[in-house]
N, C-alpha and C positions, 0 to 999 in steps of 0.2 A: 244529967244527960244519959240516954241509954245507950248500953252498949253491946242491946242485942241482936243479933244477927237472923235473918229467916234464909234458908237453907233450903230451896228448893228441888226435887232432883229424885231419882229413885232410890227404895230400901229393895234388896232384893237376897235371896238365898246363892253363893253359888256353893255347888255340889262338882266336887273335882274327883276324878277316877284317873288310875294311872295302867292302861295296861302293858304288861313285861313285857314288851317288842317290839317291832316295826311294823305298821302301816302298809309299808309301801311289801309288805310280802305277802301279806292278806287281802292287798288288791288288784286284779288284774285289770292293767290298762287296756286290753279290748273289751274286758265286760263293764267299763263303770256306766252303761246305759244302762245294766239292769245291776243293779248293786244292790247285794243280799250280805250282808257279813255282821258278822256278833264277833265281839272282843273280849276277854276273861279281862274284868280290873280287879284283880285280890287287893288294890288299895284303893278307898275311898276318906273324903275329909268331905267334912260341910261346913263352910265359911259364912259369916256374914257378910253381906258386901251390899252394894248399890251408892251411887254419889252421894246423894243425900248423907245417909249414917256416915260414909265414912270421912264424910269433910267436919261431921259437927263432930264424930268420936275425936278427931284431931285437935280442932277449935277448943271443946271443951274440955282435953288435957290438958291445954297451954292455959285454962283458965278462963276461956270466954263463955258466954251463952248463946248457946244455938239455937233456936227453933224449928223444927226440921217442919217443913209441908211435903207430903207425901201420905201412900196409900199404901196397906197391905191386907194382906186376906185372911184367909181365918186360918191360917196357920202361921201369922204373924204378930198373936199373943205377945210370944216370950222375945221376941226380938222386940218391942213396944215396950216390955218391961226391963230389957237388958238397958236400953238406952236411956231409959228410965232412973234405973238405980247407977248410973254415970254420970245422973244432975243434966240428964240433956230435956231442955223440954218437950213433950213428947203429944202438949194438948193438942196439935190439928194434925197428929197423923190418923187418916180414916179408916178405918177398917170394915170390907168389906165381907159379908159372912158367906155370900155365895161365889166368890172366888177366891182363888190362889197368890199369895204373895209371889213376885217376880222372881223369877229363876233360872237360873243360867248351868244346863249341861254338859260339863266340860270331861270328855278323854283325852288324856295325854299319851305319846306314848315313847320309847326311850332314846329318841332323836328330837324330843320338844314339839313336834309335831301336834296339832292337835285337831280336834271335830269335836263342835261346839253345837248346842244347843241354846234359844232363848224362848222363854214363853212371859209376858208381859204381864199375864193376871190383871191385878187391881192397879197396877202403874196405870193402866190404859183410863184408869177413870179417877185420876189422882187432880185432875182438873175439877172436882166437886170439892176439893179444900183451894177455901178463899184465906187468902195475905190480909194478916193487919195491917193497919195504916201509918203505925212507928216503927223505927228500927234504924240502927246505927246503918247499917249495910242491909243488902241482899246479896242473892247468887240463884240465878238460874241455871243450873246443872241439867245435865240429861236425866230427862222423865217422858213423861205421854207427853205427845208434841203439843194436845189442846190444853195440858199443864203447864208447861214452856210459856203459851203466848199468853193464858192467863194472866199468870204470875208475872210474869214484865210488862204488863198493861199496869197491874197494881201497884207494880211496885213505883212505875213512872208517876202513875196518875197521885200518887200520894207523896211524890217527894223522896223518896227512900233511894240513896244511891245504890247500884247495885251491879254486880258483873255479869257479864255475858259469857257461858262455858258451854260451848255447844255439845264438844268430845263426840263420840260416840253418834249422838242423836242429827248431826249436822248430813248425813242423807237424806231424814226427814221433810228437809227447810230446801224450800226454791231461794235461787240467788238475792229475787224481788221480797221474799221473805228475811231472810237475814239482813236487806239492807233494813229493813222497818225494826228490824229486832235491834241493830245497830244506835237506829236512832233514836234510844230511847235508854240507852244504858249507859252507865257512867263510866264501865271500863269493859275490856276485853281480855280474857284467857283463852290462850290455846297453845296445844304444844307445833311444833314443828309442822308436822304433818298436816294438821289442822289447817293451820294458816296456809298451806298452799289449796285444799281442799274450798277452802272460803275463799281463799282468790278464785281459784276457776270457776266457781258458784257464781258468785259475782263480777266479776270481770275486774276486780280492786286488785291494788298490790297490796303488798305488807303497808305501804310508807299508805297509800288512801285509807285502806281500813284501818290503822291507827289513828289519822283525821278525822276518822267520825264519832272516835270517843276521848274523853279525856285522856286514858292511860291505856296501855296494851301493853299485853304479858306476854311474852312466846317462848315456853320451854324448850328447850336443845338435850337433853335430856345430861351427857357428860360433859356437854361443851357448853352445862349452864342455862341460865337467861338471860332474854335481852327485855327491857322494859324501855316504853316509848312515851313518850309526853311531848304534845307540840311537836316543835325540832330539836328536843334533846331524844336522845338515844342511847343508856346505859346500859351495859355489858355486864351482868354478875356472873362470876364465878362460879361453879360446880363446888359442893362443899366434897370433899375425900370422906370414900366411904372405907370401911375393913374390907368387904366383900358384897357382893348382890347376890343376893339371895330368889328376890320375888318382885319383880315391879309392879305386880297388880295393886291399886290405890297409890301408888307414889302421886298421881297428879292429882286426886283429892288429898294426900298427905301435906302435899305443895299448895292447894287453895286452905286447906286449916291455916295452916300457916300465915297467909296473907293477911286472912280475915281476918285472924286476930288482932296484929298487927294496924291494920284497917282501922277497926270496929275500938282498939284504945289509941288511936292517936298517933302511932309509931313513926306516920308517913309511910310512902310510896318506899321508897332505895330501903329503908329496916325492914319492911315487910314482903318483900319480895325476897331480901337474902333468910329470911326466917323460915318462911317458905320452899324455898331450896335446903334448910338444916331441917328442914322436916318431912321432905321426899328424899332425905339421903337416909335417916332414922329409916324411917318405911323400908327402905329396900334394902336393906341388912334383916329385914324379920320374911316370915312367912305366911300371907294371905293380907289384907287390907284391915284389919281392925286387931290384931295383935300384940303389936310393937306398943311399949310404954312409952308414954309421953310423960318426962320430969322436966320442970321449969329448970330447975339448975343445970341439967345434963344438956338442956337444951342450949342453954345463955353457955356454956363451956363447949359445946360444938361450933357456935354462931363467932366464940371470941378466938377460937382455933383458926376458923376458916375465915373472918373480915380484919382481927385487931381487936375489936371494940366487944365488949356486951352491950346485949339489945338492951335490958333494963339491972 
C-alpha cells in the first residue's frame, strides 16, 4: 500500500524587511488619500515559504512522502532543488520560464505592525499540473483558485481521500463554491477564524459543515484542537511550548503533521495530537521551513504532552 501523499498548494519566496520604527509616525492620517512614503529596512531575510513546501518540508521530516503539485518561475530553480535534496518528490512541480515564482512583500516595523505585499507569478497557473490517480491522502491547500478546483475534482474522481484547507485562499470561493468543494472531500481543516469565515460564506455552522465531511479539524491556536466526527467531538490539547518565537507555517507545521499520521495508519485522535507537537516545534523557530524535524524529539514531545508515544 502507498503511503504517498500529493500536496497541493503554493511554493512561494517570502522576502521580510524590518524597518527601525513606527509606522504610525511616517503617516499622516489626513494624507493617507495620497500616500507617498518610503521606509529605510537595514534588515532583510528571504524565507522559503508557500503551503505546499512547507507541509511536505514537515511531512517529509517525520518520514513520509510528499508529492508537492505546484508551480514556480524561473527563479524557482533552487527552491526545486532544495526540496529536492530533502527526498521530497519534486516531479510535477512546473516551472514556468516566463514568470516569477510567488512572493510575498512583507515590512515590519517595531510595533509588529506590518504592510505586505503579494504577487502570484506562476501560482496563477499552477492548475496546468495534473494529480495522479494513487495516493494514500491528498490536501488541497491555498494555491491559484483554478488549481484548488482542479486538484479536488482529481483527487474525488480517482478515489484518493483528501482534505480541504482553504486558509488564506477562502475569499476566493463563493459560499455555493465551498459547498461543492465540501462535497467532495474526506476531511476539513481550518483554524478558528477560518471556520467562522466559512460559516458566513455559506450560511453553515461549525456542527453542518463538519456533516459534510467525515472529519473536521478546527485549530484554536493555544486553546488547542477540536476534531469532529459524526456526533463525536474531541478536544486536544495545546502541546506547551519554551517560547513563540514566529507563527508563520505553524498551520502547515500542524497539516505535516496529520498527514503523516493519516498517510501510515496512526488514525484520526494520534494524528491530529502529532500535528499539534508539530505547530508547537514550528513556532519555537523562525520563518516556516527552519525548525528540524527529529522522529525521537518529536515521539518525546507527543509523550510529554498526551502520556503515550505515537510510535
Amino acid at each position: 500500500m502507498t503511503s504517498r501523499v500529493l500536496v497541493s498548494g503554493s511554493m512561494a519566496y517570502d522576502t521580510i524587511m524590518v524597518f527601525d520604527g513606527h509606522f504610525k509616525d511616517h503617516i499622516l492620517p489626513d494624507r493617507v488619500h495620497m500616500l507617498n512614503v518610503s521606509f529605510l529596512a537595514p534588515s532583510l531575510k528571504r524565507e522559503f515559504g508557500g503551503c505546499a513546501a512547507n507541509i511536505a518540508y514537515n511531512l517529509r521530516g517525520l518520514g513520509g512522502h510528499p508529492t508537492v503539485l505546484a508551480a514556480v518561475g524561473k527563479d524557482g530553480e533552487d527552491y526545486i532543488r532544495r526540496l529536492a535534496d530533502l527526498g521530497i518528490d519534486t516531479s510535477l512541480i512546473k516551472l514556468f520560464e516566463d514568470l516569477y515564482t510567488a512572493q510575498a512583500f512583507i515590512t515590519t516595523d517595531l510595533a509588529d505592525n506590518q504592510i505586505s505585499a503579494f504577487h502570484p507569478g506562476a501560482m496563477s497557473q499552477a492548475h496546468e499540473v495534473s494529480a495522479p490517480s494513487s495516493a494514500a491522502w491528498g490536501i488541497v491547500a491555498p494555491n491559484g483558485k483554478d488549481a484548488m478546483l482542479r486538484h479536488a475534482r482529481e483527487f474525488t474522481e480517482a478515489g484518493i481521500p483528501w482534505i480541504l484547507d482553504p486558509g488564506q485562499a477562502l475569499p476566493l470561493f463563493s459560499g455555493d463554491e465551498l459547498k461543492a468543494l465540501l462535497g467532495g472531500a474526506t476531511a476539513l481543516a481550518v483554524n478558528d477564524y477560518e471556520c467562522g469565515l466559512m460559516s458566513e460564506k455559506t450560511g453553515l455552522s461549525e456542527a453542518q459543515l463538519a456533516a459534510c465531511v467525515d472529519s473536521m479539524v478546527v485549530t484554536r491556536g493555544a486553546d488547542g484542537s477540536v476534531l469532529r466526527q459524526a456526533d463525536r467531538v474531541e478536544k486536544i490539547a495545546a502541546v506547551a511550548i519554551t517560547h513563540a518565537v514566529d507563527p508563520t507555517g505553524c498551520g502547515d507545521a500542524y497539516r505535516g503533521g496529520l498527514l503523516y499520521g493519516l498517510s501510515t495508519g496512526l488514525g484520526w485522535s494520534v494524528s491530529v495530537r502529532l500535528g499539534s507537537v508539530m505547530g508547537a516545534i514550528k513556532i519555537e523557530n523562525a520563518g516556516p521551513q527552519n525548525h528540524r524535524v527529529d522522529r525521537d524529539q518529536v515521539a518525546q514531545r507527543y509523550e510529554q504532552a498526551y502520556g503515550v508515544a505515537p510510535w
